[in-house]
KOLMI-879550 format. One record per residue (C-alpha): residue in three letters; x, y, z; residue number from 1. Coordinates in Angstrom, 1 decimal. Layout:
BEGIN
+-----+--------+--------+--------+-----+
:  aa :     px :     py :     pz :   i :
+-----+--------+--------+--------+-----+
: ala :      X :      Y :      Z : NUM :
...
+-----+--------+--------+--------+-----+
# end
This chain:
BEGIN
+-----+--------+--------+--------+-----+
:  aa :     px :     py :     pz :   i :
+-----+--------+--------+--------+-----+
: unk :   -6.8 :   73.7 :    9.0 :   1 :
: unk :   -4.7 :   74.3 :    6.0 :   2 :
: unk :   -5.8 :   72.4 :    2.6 :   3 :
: unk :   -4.1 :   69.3 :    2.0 :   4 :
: unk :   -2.3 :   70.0 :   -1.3 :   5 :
: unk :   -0.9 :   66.3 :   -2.1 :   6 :
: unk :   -0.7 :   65.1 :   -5.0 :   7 :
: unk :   -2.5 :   61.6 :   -5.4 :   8 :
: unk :   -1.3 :   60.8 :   -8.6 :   9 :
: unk :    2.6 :   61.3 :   -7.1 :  10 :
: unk :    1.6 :   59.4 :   -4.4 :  11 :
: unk :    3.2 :   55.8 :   -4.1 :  12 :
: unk :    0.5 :   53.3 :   -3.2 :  13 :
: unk :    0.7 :   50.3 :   -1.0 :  14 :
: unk :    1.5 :   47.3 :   -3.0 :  15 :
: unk :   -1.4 :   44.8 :   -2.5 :  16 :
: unk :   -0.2 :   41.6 :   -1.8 :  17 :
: unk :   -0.5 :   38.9 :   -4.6 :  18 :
: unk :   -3.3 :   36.7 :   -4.5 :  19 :
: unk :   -1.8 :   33.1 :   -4.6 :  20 :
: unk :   -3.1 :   31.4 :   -7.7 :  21 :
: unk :   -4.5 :   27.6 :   -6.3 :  22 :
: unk :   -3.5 :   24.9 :   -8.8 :  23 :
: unk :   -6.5 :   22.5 :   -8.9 :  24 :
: unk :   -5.6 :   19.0 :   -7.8 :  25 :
: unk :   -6.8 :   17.4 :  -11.1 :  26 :
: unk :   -4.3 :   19.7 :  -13.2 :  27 :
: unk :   -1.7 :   18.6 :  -10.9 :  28 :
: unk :   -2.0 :   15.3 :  -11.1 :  29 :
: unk :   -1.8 :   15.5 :  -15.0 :  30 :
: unk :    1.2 :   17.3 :  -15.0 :  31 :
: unk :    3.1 :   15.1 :  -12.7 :  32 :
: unk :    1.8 :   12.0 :  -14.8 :  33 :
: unk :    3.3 :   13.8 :  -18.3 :  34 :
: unk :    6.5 :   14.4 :  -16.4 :  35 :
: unk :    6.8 :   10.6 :  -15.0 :  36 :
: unk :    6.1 :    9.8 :  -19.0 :  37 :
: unk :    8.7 :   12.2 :  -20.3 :  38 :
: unk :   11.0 :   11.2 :  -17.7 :  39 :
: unk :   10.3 :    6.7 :  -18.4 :  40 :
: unk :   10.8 :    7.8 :  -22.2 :  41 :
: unk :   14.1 :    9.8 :  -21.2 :  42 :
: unk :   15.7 :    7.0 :  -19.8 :  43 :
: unk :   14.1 :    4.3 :  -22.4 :  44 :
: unk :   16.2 :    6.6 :  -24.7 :  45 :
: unk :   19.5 :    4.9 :  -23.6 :  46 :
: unk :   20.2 :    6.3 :  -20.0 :  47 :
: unk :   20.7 :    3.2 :  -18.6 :  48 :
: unk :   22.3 :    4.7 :  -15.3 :  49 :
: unk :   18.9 :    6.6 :  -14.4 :  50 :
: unk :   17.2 :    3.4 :  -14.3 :  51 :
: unk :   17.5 :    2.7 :  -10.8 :  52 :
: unk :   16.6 :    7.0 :   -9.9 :  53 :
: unk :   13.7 :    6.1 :  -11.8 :  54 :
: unk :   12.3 :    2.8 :  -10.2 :  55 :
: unk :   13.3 :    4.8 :   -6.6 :  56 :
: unk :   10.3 :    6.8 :   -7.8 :  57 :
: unk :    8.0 :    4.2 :   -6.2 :  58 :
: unk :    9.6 :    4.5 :   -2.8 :  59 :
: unk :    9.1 :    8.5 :   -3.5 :  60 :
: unk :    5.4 :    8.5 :   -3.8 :  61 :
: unk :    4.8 :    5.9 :   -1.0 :  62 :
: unk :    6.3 :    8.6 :    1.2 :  63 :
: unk :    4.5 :   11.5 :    0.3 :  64 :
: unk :    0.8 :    9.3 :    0.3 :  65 :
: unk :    1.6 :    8.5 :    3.8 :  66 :
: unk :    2.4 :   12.1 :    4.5 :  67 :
: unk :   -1.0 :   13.4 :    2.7 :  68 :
: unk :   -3.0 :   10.8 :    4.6 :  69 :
: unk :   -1.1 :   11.4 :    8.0 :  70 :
: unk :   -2.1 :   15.5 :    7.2 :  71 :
: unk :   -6.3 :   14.1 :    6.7 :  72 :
: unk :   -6.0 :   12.5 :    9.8 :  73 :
: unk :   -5.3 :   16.1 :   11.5 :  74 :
: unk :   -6.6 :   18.9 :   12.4 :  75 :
: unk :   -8.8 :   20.6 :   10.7 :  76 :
: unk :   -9.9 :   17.5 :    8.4 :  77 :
: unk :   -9.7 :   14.0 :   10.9 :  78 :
: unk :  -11.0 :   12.3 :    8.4 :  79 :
: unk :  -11.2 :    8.3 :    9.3 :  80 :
: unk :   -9.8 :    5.4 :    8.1 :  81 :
: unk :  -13.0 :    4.4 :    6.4 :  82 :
: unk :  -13.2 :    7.4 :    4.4 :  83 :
: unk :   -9.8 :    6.8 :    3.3 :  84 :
: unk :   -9.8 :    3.5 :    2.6 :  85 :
: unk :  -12.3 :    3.9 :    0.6 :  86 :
: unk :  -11.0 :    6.4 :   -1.8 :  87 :
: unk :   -8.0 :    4.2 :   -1.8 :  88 :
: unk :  -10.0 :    1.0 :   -3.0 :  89 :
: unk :   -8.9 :   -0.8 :    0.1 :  90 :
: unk :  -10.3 :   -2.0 :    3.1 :  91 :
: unk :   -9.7 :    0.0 :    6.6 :  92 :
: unk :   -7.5 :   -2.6 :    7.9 :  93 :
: unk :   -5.7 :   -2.9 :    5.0 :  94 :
: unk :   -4.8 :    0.9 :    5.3 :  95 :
: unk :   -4.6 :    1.3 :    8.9 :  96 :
: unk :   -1.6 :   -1.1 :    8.6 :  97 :
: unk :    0.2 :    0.9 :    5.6 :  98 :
: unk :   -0.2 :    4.2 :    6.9 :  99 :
: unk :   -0.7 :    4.0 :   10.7 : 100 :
: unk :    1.3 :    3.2 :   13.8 : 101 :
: unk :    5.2 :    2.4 :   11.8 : 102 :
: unk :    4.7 :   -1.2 :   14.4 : 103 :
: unk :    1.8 :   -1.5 :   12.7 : 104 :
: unk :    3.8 :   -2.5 :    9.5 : 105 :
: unk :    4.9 :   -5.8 :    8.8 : 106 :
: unk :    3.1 :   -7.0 :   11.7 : 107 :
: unk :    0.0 :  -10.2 :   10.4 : 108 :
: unk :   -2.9 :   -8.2 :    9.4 : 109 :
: unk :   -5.5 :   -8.0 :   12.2 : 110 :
: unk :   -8.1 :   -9.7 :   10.2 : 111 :
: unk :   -6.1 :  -12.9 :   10.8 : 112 :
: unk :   -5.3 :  -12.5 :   14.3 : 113 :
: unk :   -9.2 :  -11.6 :   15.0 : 114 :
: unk :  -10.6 :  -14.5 :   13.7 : 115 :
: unk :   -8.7 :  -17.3 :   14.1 : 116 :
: unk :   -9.5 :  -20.4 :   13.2 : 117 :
: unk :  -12.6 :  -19.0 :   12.2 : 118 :
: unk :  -11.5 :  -17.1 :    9.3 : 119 :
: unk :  -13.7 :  -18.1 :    5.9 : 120 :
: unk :  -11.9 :  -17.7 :    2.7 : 121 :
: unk :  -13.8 :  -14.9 :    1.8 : 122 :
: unk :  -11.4 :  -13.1 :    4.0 : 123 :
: unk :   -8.0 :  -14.9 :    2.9 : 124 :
: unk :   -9.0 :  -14.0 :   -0.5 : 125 :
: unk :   -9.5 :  -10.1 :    0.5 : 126 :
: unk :   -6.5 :   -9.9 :    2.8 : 127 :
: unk :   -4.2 :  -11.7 :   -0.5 : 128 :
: unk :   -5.3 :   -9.1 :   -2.5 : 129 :
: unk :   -4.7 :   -6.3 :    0.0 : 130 :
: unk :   -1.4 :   -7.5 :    0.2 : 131 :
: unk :   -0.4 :   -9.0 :   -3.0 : 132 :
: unk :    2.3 :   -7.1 :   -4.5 : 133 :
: unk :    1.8 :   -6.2 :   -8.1 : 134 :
: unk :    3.0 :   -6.8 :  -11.3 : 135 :
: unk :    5.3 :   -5.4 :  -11.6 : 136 :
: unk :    5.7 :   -6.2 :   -8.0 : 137 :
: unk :    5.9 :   -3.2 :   -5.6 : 138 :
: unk :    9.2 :   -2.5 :   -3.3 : 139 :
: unk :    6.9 :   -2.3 :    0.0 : 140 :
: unk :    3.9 :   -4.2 :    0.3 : 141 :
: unk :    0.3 :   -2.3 :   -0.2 : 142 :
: unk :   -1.8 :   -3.6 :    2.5 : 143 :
: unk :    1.1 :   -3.0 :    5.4 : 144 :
: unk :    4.0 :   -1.1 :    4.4 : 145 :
: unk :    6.4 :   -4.4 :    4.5 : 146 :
: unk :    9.6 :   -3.0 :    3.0 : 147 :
: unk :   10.6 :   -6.5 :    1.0 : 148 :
: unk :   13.9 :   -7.8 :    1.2 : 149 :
: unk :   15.9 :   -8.9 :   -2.1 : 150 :
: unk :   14.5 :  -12.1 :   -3.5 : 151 :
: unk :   11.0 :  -11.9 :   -1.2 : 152 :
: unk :    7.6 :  -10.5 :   -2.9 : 153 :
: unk :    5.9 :  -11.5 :    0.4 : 154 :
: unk :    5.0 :  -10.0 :    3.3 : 155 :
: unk :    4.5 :  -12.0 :    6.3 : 156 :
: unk :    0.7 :  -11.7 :    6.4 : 157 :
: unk :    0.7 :  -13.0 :    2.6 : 158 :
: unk :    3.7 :  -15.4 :    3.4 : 159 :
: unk :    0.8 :  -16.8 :    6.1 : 160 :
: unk :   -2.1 :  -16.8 :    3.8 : 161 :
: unk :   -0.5 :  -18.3 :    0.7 : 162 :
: unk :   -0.4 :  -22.1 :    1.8 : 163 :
: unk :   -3.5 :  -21.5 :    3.7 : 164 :
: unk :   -5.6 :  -20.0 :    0.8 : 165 :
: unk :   -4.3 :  -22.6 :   -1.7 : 166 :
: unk :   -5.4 :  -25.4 :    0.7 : 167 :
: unk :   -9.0 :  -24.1 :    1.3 : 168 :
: unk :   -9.4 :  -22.1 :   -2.1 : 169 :
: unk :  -12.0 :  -24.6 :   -3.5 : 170 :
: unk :  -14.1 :  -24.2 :   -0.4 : 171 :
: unk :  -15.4 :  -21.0 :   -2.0 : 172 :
: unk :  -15.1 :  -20.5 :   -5.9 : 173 :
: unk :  -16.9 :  -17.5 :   -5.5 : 174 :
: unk :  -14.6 :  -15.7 :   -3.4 : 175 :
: unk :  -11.4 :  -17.1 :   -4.7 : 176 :
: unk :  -13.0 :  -15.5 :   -8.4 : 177 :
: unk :  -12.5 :  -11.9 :   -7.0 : 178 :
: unk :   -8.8 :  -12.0 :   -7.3 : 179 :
: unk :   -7.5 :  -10.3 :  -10.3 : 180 :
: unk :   -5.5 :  -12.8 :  -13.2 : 181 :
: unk :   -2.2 :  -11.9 :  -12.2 : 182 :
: unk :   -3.0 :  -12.5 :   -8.6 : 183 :
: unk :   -4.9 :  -16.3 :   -9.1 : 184 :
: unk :   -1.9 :  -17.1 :  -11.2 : 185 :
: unk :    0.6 :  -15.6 :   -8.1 : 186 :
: unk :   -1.3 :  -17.6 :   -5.8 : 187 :
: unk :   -0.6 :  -21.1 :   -7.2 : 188 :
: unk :    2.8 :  -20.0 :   -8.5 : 189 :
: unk :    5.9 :  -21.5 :   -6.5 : 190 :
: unk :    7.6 :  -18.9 :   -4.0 : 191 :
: unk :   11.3 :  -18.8 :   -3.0 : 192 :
: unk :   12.2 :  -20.2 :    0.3 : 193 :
: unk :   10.3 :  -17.7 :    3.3 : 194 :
: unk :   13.3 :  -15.9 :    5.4 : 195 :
: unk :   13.2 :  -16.8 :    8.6 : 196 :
: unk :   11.9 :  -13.7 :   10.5 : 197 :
: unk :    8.6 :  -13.9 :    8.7 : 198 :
: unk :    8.6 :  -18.2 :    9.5 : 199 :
: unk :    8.6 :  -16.7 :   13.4 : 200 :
: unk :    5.9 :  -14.5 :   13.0 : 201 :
: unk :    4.2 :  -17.6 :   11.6 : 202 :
: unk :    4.6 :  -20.0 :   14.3 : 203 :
: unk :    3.9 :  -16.8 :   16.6 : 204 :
: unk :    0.3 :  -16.6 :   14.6 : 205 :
: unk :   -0.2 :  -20.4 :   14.9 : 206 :
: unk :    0.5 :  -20.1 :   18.6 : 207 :
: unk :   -2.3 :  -17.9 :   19.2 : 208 :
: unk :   -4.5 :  -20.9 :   18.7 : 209 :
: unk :   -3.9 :  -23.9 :   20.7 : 210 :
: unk :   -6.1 :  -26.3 :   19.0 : 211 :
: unk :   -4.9 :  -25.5 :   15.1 : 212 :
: unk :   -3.5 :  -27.7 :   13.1 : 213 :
: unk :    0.1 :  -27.3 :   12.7 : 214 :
: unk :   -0.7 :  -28.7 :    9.0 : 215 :
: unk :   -2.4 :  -25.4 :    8.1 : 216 :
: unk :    0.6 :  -23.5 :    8.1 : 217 :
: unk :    3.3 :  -25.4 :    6.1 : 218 :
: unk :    6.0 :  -23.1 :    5.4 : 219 :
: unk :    7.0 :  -24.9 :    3.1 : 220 :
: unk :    4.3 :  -22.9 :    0.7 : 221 :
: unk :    3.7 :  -26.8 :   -0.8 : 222 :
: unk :    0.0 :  -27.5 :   -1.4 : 223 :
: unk :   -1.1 :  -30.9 :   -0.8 : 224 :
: unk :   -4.4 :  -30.8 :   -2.2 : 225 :
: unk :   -4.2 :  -32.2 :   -5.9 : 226 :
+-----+--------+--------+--------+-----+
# end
């Protein structure tokens, strides 16, 4: 066997493939924040017209949460509703309704339809705050995914609650305490005239229990307790 007389150092080597560099979630975040900030102060510069690109933003992010939580959900992760609920701050109904089942969304929030006429104000108070918009007020409700039509800052589930939590609110002082300023002042604040395809899912709630009160649900939103 004759002696192998090539060369190594003329000898093209195999390129190696890159290592992909991983960007650590915490640097993204930051970056994306400073470019939401250069982009509000770009516009508050005197670009009027980008205004409305800008405030679309919202609609933007909503989308890609629900993707990222859809992808959690999967294989290899399936992590549960609890889990992400609770990194969200919410409860599990709250963000099964958001980013489950699309007929999930806008539909009254289970807690409501579960309990009935049972339901303490403890629980109106936590499914108004799942729900409750913002300020500035969201363009698709938190707690379900309600996209809101022009003029409405209610959901249906909240457009149920409202009168109802107003009526019984000083039944538990406690409770009713754990909303945030800007949602106790939303709560006795008076709302625009409810469309009437959440006022059917209303009566369709009521109906689900014979014996209650029509009185409880005045869609009026007027509160007769003084």
């Amino acid at each position: 066997m004759s002696k192998n007389t090539v060369k190594a150092g003329l000898t093209p080597k195999p390129r190696t493939k890159r290592t992909r560099r991983e960007v650590e979630n915490a640097a993204f975040d930051a970056f994306v924040r400073r470019i939401l900030l250069a982009y509000g102060r770009r516009v508050a510069a005197g670009d009027v017209e980008a205004l409305r690109s800008l405030a679309l933003l919202s609609a933007e992010v909503d989308a890609v949460t629900r993707l990222a939580v859809a992808g959690l959900r999967k294989r290899p992760y399936f992590y549960s509703w609890s889990e992400i609920a609770d990194r969200l701050g919410v409860s599990k109904q709250a963000v099964q309704m958001r980013y489950g089942d699309r007929t999930d969304r806008g539909a009254l929030d289970r807690r409501l339809v579960e309990t009935g006429l049972g339901v303490t104000v403890a629980t109106l108070v936590q499914v108004f705050a799942d729900h409750h918009p913002g300020s500035p007020a969201t363009s698709v409700c938190p707690g379900c995914g309600y996209r809101y039509p022009d003029g409405v800052s209610d959901c249906p589930t909240n457009a149920t609650v409202r009168p109802l939590l107003r009526r019984r609110r000083h039944e538990d002082d406690d409770a009713v305490a754990r909303l945030s300023p800007v949602q106790f002042a939303d709560l006795h604040a008076t709302k625009p005239r409810i469309p009437r395809a959440t006022a059917v899912r209303q009566a369709a709630f009521t109906a689900l229990i014979p014996d209650r009160p029509a009185a409880l649900f005045d869609l009026t939103g007027k509160d007769s307790t003084p």
